[in-house]
N, C-alpha and C positions, 0 to 999 in steps of 0.2 A: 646427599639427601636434602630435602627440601628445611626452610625453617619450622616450619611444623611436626618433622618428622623427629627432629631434637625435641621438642619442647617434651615427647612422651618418650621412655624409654622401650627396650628390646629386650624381652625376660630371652635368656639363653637356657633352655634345660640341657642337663648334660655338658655345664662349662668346665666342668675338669678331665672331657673326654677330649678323643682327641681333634676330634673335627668340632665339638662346642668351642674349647679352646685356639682353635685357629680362627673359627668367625670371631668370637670376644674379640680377640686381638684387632683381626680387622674391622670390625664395627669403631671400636674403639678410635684406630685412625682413622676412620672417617667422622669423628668428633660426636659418637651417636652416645647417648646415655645407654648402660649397658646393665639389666640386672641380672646376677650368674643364677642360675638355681639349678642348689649339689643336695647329693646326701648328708656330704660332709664337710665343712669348709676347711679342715686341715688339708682336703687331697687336692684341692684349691692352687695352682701354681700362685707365685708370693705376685709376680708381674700382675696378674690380671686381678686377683686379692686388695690390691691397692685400687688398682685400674678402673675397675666396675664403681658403677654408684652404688649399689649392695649387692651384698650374698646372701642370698635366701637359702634355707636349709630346708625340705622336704622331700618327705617319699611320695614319689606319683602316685604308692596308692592310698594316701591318705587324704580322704577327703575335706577335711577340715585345715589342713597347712596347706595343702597346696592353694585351692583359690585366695589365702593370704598371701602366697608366693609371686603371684601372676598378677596382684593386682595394681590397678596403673599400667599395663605394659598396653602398648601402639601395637605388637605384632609380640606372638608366642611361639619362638621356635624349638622346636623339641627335636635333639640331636642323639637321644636317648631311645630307644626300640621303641619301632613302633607300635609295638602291642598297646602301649600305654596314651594312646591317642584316646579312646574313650573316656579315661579320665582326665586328659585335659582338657576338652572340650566342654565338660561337665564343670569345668574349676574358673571357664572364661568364656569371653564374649567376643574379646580378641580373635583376629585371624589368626591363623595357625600357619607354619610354615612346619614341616615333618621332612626327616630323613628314612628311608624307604631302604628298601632293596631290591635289586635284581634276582636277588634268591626267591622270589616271589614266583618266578619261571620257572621254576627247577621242575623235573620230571620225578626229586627224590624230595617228597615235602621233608618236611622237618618243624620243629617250634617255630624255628626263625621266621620262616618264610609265611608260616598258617599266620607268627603273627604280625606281620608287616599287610597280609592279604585283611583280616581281622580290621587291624587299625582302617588302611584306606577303604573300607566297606564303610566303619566309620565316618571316613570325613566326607564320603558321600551324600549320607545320607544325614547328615547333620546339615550341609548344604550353603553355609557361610563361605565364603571367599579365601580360599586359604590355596596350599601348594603341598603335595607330597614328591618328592622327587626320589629316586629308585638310583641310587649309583652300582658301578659295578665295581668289583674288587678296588678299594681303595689303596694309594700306598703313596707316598713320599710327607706322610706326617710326622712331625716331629714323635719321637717314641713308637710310631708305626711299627710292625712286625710282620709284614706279610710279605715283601722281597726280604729285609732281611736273614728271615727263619730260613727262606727258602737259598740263601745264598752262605748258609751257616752248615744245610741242609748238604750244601752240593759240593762245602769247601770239608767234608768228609766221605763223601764218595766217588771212588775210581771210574765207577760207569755209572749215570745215571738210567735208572729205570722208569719208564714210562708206561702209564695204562692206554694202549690203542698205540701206542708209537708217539703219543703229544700232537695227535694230527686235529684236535679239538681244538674249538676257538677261543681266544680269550680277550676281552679288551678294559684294560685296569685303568683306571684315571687316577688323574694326581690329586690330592688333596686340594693344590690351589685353586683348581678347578672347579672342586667341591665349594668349596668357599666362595668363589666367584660366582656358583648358581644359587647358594643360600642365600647374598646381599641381593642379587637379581631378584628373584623370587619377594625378597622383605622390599624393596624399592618398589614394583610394581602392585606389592598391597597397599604401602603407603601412598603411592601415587591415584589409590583407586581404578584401577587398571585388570581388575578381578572379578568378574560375575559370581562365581562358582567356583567350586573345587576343581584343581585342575593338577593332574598325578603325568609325570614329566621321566623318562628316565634319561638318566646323566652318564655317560662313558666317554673314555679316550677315544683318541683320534683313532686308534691302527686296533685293530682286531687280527689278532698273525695267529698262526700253533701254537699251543703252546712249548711244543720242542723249541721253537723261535725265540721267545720269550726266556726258556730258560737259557737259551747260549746267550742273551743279549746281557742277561742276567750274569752270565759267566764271563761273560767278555769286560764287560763295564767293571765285575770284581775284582779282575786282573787276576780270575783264577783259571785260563787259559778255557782251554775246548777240554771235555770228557766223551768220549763214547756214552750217544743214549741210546738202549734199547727197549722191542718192544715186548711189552709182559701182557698178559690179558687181565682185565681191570678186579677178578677174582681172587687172582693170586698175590694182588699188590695190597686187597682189602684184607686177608687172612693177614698179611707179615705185619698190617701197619697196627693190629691187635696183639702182634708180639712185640713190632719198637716199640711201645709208647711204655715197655718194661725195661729197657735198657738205657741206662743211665747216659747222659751226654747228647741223645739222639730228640731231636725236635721231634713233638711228637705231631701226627697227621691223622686225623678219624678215616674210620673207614668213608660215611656221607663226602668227606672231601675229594675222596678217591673218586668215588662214582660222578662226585658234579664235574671229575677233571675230564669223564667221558662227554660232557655236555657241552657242545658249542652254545657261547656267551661272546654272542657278535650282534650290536644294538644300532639304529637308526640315529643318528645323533643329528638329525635335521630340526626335529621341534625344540631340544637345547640351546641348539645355535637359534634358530627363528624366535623364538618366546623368549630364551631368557639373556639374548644376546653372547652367551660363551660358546666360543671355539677351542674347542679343548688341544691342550697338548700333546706332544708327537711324543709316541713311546721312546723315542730313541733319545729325546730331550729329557725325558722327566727322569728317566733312569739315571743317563749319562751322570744329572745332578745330583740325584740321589747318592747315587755308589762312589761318590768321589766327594761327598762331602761327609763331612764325622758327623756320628750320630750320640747324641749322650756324652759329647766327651771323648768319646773313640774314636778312632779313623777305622773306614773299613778296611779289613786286612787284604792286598796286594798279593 
């Protein structure tokens, strides 16, 4: 980043999640002042607690701390839901840089998704120069859970079952990825390079079945091949309202089951063109994932 772009700092919301967390860190190596803003500074990792030039403590929805929170900052990225875009934009003047979702497509709304559509109605019509960017299934964050649950999931079943067979699409990006379009995104504010609001979705390179995805999953765990069969997506939603009573078993909503009916295969041309990332090969990002210890652990062989 330029020297100007130091002189003002980077309010991070949501720096003790997991992808707030991972930009801090890299903001940080690239010598950028960094301000965190948490709920709570205890849930605060100790590295970036030091690291940051402050921790701000506020609830998005209070209007009185938070524009104390934001103030001073060059660029306001909020890595926290974005229902809560309204009230940032209410708290600053700053550009905004927001993490989205893909769930915003789904055919089975939910909270999630009304409020990610909510929030970018928002930065529309607010009309400052900002970025909302939509990723799709994330996973190789430090403390992440969405391959691993799902390979905890698989390292307990003899046959895996499928709604539709796993002939539905899926394409999960890597966190670093993620990262690399949130600095991109903060670079081209700071550089003035922003008319307007401009809403971006972010995904991996490979969009495969998901039956694909789960043997790669199974492969890379070193928990061999399982028999997957096909169930119809009713009868997977019924049983996944009795696991989530049985002790030991991750549990899965039913809404997951249905979005597992939904091909999630995205254009990743304006990614690469606008924000200069070329996202990573599913076959890369796992391989490192599932063969490197998470927390301390090694994944189980």
């Amino acid at each position: 980043m330029s020297e100007t772009a130091l002189s003002a700092p980077v309010c991070v919301i949501g720096a003790n999640g997991r992808s707030g967390a991972a930009l801090c860190r890299a903001l940080i190596a690239e010598k950028v002042q960094v301000i965190a803003v948490v709920r709570s500074a205890g849930k605060l990792a100790p590295d970036l607690a030091s690291s940051c030039k402050a921790v701000r403590i506020a609830e998005l929805t209070d209007p009185v701390a938070l524009p104390i929170a934001l103030e001073g900052a060059s660029v306001v990225v909020n890595t926290a839901h974005a229902r809560h875009i309204p009230e940032i934009l209410a708290a600053t003047r700053a550009p905004v840089v927001a993490l989205g979702s893909t769930r915003k497509f789904t055919k089975w709304p939910d909270d999630h998704g009304q409020g990610v559509l909510a929030g970018e109605a928002a930065l529309r019509e607010d009309g400052r120069p900002s970025f909302i960017l939509h990723p799709t299934m994330i996973y190789g964050a430090q403390g992440e859970d969405n391959v691993q649950r799902l390979a905890l999931l698989l390292e307990r079943l003899p046959i895996v079952p499928l709604p539709g067979g796993g002939r539905s699409l899926v394409q999960p990006i890597h966190q670093a990825d993620v990262t690399r379009a949130l600095l991109a995104a903060i670079h081209l504010l700071i550089k003035g390079d922003v008319a307007a609001p401009e809403s971006i979705v972010i995904a991996g390179a490979d969009a495969v079945p998901y039956r694909t995805f789960v043997r790669m999953v199974l492969m890379f765990s070193g928990l061999g091949g399982r028999p997957i069969i096909s169930l119809p997506g009713w009868l997977l939603i019924a049983a996944s309202r009795i696991t989530k009573h049985i002790p030991g078993l991750p549990r899965i909503a039913p809404e997951e089951v249905r979005r597992l009916l939904e091909d999630k295969n995205f254009d990743t041309t304006p990614m690469q063109r606008r924000l200069g990332v070329h996202p990573t090969s599913l076959t890369a990002g796992l391989q490192h994932l599932l063969a490197t210890p998470q927390n301390g652990t090694e994944t189980k062989a």
